[in-house]
N, C-alpha and C positions, 0 to 999 in steps of 0.2 A: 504494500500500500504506500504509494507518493503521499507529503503533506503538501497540505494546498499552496499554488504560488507555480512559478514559471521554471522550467525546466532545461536545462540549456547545454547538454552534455559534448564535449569536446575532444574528438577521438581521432586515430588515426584511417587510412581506409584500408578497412577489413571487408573484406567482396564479404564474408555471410552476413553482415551488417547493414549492408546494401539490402536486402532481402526481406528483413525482417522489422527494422529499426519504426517505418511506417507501421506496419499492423500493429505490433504491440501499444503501440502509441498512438493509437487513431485519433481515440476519445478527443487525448488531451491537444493533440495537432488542431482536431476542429473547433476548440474551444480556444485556440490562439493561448496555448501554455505550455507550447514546445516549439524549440526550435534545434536546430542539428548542426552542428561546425565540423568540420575536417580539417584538419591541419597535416600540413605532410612537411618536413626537409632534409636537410641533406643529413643524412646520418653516417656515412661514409665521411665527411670532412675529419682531419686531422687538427690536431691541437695546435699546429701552427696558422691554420686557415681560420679556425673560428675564433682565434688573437686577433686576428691580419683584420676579418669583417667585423668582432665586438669594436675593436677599434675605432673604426670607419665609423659605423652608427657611432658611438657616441660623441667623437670629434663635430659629427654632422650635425646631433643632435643639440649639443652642446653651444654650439654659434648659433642655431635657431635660438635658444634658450637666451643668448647674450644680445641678440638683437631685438627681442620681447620679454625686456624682463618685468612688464606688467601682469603677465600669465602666471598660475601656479603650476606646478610638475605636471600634476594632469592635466589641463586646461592648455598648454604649449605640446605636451606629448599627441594629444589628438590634432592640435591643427597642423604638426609639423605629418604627421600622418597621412593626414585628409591631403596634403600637395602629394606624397609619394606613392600615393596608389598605383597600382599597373595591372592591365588583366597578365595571366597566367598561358600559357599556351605550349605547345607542341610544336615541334618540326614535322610534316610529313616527308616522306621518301623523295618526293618532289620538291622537295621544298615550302610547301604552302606552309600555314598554320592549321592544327588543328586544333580541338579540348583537350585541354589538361588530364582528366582525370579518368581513369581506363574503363573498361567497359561495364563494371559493375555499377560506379557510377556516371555512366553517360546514358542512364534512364532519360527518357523524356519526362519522368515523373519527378525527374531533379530539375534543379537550378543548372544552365550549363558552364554561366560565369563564375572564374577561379580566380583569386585575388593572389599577387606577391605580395610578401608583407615586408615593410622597410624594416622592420624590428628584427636586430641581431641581438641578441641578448641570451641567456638561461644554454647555450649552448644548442637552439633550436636555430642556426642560419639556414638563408637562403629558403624562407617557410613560404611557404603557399596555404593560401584557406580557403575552404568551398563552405556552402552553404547547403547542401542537399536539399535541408527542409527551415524555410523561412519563415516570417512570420505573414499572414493574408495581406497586413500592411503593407508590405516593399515585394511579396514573392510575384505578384506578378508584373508590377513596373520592372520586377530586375531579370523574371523570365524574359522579358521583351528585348533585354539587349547583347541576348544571343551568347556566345563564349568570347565576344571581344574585345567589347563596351565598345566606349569610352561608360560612367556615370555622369551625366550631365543634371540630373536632376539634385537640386540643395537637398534636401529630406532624405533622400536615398541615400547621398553620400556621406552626409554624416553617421546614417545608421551601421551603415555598412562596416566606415572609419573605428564606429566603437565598438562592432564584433570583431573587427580584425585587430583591436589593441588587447583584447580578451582573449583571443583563442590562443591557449597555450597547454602544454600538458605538463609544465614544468611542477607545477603546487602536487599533481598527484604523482608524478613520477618522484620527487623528494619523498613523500609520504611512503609511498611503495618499497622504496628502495630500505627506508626505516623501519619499513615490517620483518622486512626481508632480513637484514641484517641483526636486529634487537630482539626479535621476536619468534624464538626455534620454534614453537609450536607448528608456525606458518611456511614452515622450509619444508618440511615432507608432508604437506598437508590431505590424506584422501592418499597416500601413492605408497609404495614401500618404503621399507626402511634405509639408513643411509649412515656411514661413517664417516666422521671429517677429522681423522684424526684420532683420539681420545673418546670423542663426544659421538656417543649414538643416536640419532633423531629416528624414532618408531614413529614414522607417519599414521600409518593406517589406524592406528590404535586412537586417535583424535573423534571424537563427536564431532561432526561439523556445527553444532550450533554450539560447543564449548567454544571453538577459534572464532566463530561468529561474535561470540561476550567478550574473548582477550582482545578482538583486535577494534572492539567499540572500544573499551576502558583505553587500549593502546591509542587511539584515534582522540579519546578527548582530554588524555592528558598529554598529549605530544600538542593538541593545540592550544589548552589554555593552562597548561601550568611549567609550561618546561621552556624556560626563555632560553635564549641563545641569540650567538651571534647571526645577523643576515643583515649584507649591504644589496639593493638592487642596482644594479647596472645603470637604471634609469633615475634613481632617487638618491645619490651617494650623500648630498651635501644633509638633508632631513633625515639618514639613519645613521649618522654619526655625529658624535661630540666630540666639539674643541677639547684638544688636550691642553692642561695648562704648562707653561713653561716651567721647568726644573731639569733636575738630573734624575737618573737613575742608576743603580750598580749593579755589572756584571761580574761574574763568579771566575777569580784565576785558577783552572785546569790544575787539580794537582796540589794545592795549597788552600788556606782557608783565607785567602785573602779577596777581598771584592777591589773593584777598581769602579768611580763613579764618573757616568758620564753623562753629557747631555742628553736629555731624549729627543731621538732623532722624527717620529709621526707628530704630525701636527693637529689628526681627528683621529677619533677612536671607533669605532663598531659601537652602537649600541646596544645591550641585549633585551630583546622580547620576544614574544608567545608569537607564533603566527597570526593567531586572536588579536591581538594588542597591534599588531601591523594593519591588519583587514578594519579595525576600527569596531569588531564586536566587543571584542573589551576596552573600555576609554581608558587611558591614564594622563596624567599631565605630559607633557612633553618638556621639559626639562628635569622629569622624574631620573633618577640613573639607578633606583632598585625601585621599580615599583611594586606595586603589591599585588600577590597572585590571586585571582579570583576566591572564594569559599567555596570550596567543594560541594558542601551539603546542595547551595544555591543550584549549584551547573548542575547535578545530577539529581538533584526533586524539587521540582518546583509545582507547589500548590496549587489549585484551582481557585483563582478568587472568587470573594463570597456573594452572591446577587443580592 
């Protein structure tokens, strides 16, 4: 059972998803509380390539930002956006252009226009985003202009500009990758048994609705009580604080002697909950240990009294 509100799920292209993703979701398609993103990029790039373009975007991003600096981070992040759009496309054998997106999704029951997205960042470069399923608002002004555009229309393009600043699979892919690694239960989940070493993981011997209870609890204290460092790419100067000017000492190798020297960083990381970043937990913003939610609060909340 979905709780009520809009649904906006952002995935990779999976051809059995192509097939399915409409039906099970009719309902809530025809009541305009779904919509569907694809994201696809270069996953084959090397750690020197996605330096070389983080780079680029943020030099680029950065002189937008210096020549308006009336805008806030988001407010500058979408208009420098909204200029850099481009439809997506193919080579044919001959050379023409075709659609982007392969035959699972080059339904007519899709969208056929494919967005590049100017955002290098999260280690998703060189990202392309589809729309499959839009909302009745823009899906059929956007059906209309085929796999090549241009967007000429204001309304369209903004809407567009703010799914493609969205469509990322970076927040679950960190999350996943934290089950994965913190959470054995989750490594042999439903499958046989396995040795890594020392450590025996018995999959099969797991309840699926016991890992279903570890990986909620895991799920809501990774977001609202377990701060830590995260700078974005896009926001460095707002997640981090001035460090003040002093010295610090390093430890001499071999001796108990320290040596004190200036500190060389000028901002520091600040640490919070992903909660505390997304704005569902408020804190002051010049807090440097804020205060972590009450438990009891996040996990029973009362029915107020009529």
């Amino acid at each position: 059972m979905l709780p009520e509100g809009k649904l906006t799920p952002v995935g990779e292209q999976e051809a059995s998803m192509a097939r399915v993703v409409s039906h099970i979701f009719r309902d809530e398609i025809l009541a305009d509380r779904f919509e569907w993103h694809v994201a696809n990029f270069d996953r084959d790039a090397k750690k020197p390539q996605i330096l070389r373009r983080t780079k680029a975007f943020d030099d680029a991003f950065r002189a937008f930002r210096d020549t308006n600096p009336t805008l806030t981070v988001p407010d500058a992040l979408l208009a420098w956006i909204r200029t850099q759009l481009t439809p997506a496309t193919k080579e044919a054998r001959k050379g023409t252009p075709e659609p982007f997106p392969g035959s699972n999704f080059g339904s007519k029951a899709f969208t056929a226009l494919w967005i590049r997205s100017p955002i290098q960042a999260s280690g998703e470069t060189n990202k392309v985003i589809g729309f499959p399923i839009l909302s009745p608002r823009y899906r059929a002004a956007y059906r209309k202009l085929g796999f090549q555009g241009p967007i000429t229309d204001p309304d369209l393009l903004d809407a567009i500009t703010r799914r493609v600043t969205n469509a990322t699979l970076q927040p679950v892919s960190t999350f996943m990758n934290a089950v994965q690694d913190r959470l054995a239960f989750a490594r042999r989940a439903g499958g046989r048994g396995s040795r890594s070493g020392s450590t025996y993981f018995n999959g099969a011997a797991y309840n699926p609705r016991i890992l279903i209870t570890l990986v909620t609890i895991f799920r809501v204290h990774y977001n609202f009580f377990e701060v830590r460092q995260y700078v974005s790419p896009i926001n460095r100067h707002e997640e981090t604080a001035h460090v003040q000017d002093g010295t610090t000492s390093l430890a001499v190798l071999g001796s108990d002697q320290r040596i004190e020297i200036p500190k060389q960083r000028r901002r520091a990381p600040l640490k919070r909950s992903p909660a505390m970043r997304a704005g569902i937990h408020q804190v002051k913003a010049d807090s440097e240990s804020p205060k972590l939610p009450n438990l009891a609060r996040v996990l029973y909340q009362p029915l107020a009294r009529p």
